[in-house]
N, C-alpha and C positions, 0 to 999 in steps of 0.2 A: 376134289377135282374129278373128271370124268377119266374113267380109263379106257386104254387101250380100246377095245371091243366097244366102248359106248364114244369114242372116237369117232372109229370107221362107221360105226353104222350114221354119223350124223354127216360124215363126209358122201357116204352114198348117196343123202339123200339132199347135196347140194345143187344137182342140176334142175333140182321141181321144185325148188326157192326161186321164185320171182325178184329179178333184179327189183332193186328198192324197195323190198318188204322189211319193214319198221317194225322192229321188238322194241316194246317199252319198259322200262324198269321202272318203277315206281319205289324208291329208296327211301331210307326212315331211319334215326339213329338206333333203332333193332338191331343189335351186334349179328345176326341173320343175314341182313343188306351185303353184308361184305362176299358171302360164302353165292350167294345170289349174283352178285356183280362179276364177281370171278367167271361162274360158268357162262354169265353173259358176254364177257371178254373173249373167253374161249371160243362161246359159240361162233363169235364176227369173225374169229380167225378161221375157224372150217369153215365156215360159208360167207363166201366174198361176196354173196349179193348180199347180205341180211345188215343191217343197219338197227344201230342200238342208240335209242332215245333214250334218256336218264332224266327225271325226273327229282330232285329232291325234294322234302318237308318235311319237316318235322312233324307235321300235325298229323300227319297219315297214319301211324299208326304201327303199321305191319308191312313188311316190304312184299311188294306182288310184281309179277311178271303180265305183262298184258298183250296179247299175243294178234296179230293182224286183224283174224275176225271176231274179235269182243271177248275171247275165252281170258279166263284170269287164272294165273298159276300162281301156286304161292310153294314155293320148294323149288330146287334142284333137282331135276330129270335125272333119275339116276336105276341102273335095273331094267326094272319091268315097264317102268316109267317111258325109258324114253319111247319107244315104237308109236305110243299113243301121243305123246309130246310130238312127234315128228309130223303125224299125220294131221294134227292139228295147225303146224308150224306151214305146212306146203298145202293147205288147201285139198288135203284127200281125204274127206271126214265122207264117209258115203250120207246121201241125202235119208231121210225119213221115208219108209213107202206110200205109195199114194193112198193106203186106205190110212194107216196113220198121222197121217199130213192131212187128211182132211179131217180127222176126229179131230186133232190138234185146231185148227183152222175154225171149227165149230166153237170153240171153250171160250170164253169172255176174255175180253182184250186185258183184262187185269194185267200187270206184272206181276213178277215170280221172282225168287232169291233161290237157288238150287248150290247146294256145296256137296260134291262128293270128295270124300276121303278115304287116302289110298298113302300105300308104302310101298317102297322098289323092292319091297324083297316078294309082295300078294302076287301069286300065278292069278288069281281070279280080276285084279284090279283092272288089267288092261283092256278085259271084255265089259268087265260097266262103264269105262272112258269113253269106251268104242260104242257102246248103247246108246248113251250120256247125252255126246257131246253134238249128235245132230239136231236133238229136242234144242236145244237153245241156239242151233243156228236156221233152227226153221224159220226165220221171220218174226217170231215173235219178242216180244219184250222179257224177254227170261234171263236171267243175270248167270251164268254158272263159273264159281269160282274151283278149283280142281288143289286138293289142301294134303301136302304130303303131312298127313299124321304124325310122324314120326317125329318130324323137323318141328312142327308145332302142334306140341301135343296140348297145349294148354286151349288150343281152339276146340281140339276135338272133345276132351273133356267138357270144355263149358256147353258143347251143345249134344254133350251124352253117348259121345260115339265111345263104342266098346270093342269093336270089331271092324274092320277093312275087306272089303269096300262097303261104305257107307253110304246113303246118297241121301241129301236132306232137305227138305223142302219147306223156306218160311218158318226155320225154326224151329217147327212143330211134327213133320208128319216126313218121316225115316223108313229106309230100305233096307236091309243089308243083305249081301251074300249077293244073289240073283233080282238083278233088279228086272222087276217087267215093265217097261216102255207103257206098256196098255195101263196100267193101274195111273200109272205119273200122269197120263194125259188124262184116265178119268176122274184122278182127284183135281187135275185144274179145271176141268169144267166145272166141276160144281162144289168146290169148296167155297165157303164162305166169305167174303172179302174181309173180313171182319178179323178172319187170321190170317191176312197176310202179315208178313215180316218187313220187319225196318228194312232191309233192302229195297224189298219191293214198295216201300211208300217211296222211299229215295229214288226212286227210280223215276216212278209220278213225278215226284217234286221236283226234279232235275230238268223235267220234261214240258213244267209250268202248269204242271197241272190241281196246283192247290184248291181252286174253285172246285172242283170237281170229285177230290178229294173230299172235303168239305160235304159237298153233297150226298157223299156215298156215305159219311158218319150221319148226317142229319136223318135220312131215309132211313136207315138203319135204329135210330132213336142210341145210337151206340158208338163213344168214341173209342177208335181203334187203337188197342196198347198198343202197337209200335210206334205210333205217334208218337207219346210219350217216352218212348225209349230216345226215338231222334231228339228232342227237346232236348233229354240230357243229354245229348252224343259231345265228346271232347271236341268235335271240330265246329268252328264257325259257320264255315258254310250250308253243313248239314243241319243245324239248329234255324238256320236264316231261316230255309227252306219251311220247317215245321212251324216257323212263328207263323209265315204268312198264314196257314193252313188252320192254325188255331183263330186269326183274325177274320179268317173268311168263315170258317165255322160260327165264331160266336153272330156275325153277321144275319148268317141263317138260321141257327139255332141257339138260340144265348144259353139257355139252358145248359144245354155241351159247351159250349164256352166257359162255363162256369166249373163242371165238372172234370173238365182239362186242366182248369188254372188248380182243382182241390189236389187233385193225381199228382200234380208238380210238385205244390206244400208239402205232400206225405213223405218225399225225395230230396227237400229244400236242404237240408242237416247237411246231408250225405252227397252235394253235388261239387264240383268246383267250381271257384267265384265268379267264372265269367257265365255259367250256368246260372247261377245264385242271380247276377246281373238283369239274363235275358230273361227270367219268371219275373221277377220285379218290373222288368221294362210290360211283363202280359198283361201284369198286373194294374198297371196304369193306363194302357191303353184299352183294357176292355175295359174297364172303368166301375169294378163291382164294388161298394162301399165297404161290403163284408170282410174284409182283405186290410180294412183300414188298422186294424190294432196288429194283426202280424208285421205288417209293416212298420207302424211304430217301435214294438218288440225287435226288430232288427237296427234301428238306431239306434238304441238305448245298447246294443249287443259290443261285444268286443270285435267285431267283424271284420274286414278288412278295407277301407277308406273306399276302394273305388265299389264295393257292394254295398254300403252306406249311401256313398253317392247315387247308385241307381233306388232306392229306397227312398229316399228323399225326391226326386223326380219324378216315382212313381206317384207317392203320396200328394205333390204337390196338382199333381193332373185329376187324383182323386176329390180334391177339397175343391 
């Protein structure tokens, strides 16, 4: 729970909450959810304008906090934490300056997946927040989720953080210590689309933009791995999204259609069934013959009835 001192300071800053600003919680059976739900109860009580949405699912994954303008928290404001939490929470994030706002404003409309990682105890975390968090409220399509290290360390690990503050961009291309503003806007101008991250295709595809998706792989003569990450992703909706994307792909380029549906197989062992399901349903509908003995090979399997079933609907659109 918050103490005393991290109290007051959230009660100070109850008069620059705007009546009817909505904290979302986004809950998950993550034994985490609970310790998250608490401070969010807390928080309704020091500030009588703030209004808490709850959210559950199971499929979610990870319990996150989703805070009025698009920022994603996932921890408990605690420390060093909160001053940046607050300025986030009341709308006083100062804006980007006008020569950075227009470098930014130049760089390709692509999306971005941005996570920095921090702990309440880093004196340095509150000034990369503070950097951070107006790049993703410039306008642009930039996702930034803000990931107490501490509380889930099993994220930072899996995406190789060693140290706080971290700032990470698309999975691939890391900051830590001092982050420069200037470098982050010059790698989204001209990184390759090619390594964007599953977020950032999600983001696309949330947005309806699988056609176009589609055409950035086809141009490229290159389908993009996080593609394939979403294909396998645990949740429905996020899979729905990457089917289209592979359908509109093989459309234009069968070729990559083809070499989507290989990248699934390499994965097929190692997926869950309702995964296992939607590669078999690619598989029938892009319609490639080659595909026909793997599929046979999974009836004959000790598999699980309803991935049998898609195996068989597959094959049967194939003959």
């Amino acid at each position: 729970m918050l103490t005393p001192a991290e109290e007051t300071q959230f009660r100070r800053a109850s008069r620059e909450v705007s009546p009817g600003t909505v904290l979302k919680l986004m809950a998950t059976p993550d034994g985490r959810s609970v310790e998250m739900a608490e401070f969010c109860e807390r928080l309704a009580a020091l500030l009588p304008q703030l209004t808490i949405a709850r959210e559950d699912d199971a499929e979610k994954g990870l319990p996150l906090i989703l805070l009025p303008n698009g920022l994603r928290y996932r921890g408990v404001p605690k420390g060093n934490e909160v001053p940046p939490f607050i300025q986030a929470l009341t709308g006083k994030i100062p804006p980007l300056s006008d020569r950075l706002r227009a470098r930014l404003d130049a760089a390709p409309e692509n999306p971005a997946e941005m996570d920095l990682f921090v702990t309440p105890e880093c004196t340095f975390c509150p000034g990369a927040a503070r950097r951070v968090m107006p790049l993703a409220l410039a306008g642009r399509r930039i996702r930034l989720t803000i990931t107490d290290a501490g509380l889930f360390p099993e994220i930072a690990q899996h995406q190789g953080v060693q140290s706080v503050p971290t700032l990470v961009l698309d999975r691939q291309f890391r900051w830590t210590g001092e982050i420069a503003i200037e470098e982050v806007i010059a790698l989204l101008a001209t990184r390759d689309p090619v390594s964007m991250g599953p977020g950032a295709l999600e983001i696309m595809l949330k947005e309806g933009a699988a056609r176009r998706l589609a055409r950035m792989m086809a141009d490229r003569n290159r389908v993009f791995p996080a593609l394939i990450e979403l294909l396998c992703h645990e949740q429905w909706p996020v899979r729905l999204g990457a089917m289209v994307a592979v359908e509109e792909l093989n459309a234009v380029a069968p070729d990559l259609g083809r070499k989507a549906i290989d990248a699934l197989w390499d994965r097929f062992e190692g997926v869950i069934d309702p995964v296992k399901g939607d590669i078999l349903f690619l598989c029938g509908e892009i319609g490639h013959a080659q595909y026909a003995p793997r599929i046979k090979a999974v009836l004959r399997s000790s598999m699980a009835a309803e991935v049998k079933e898609a195996a068989k609907e597959a094959l049967d659109k194939l003959e």
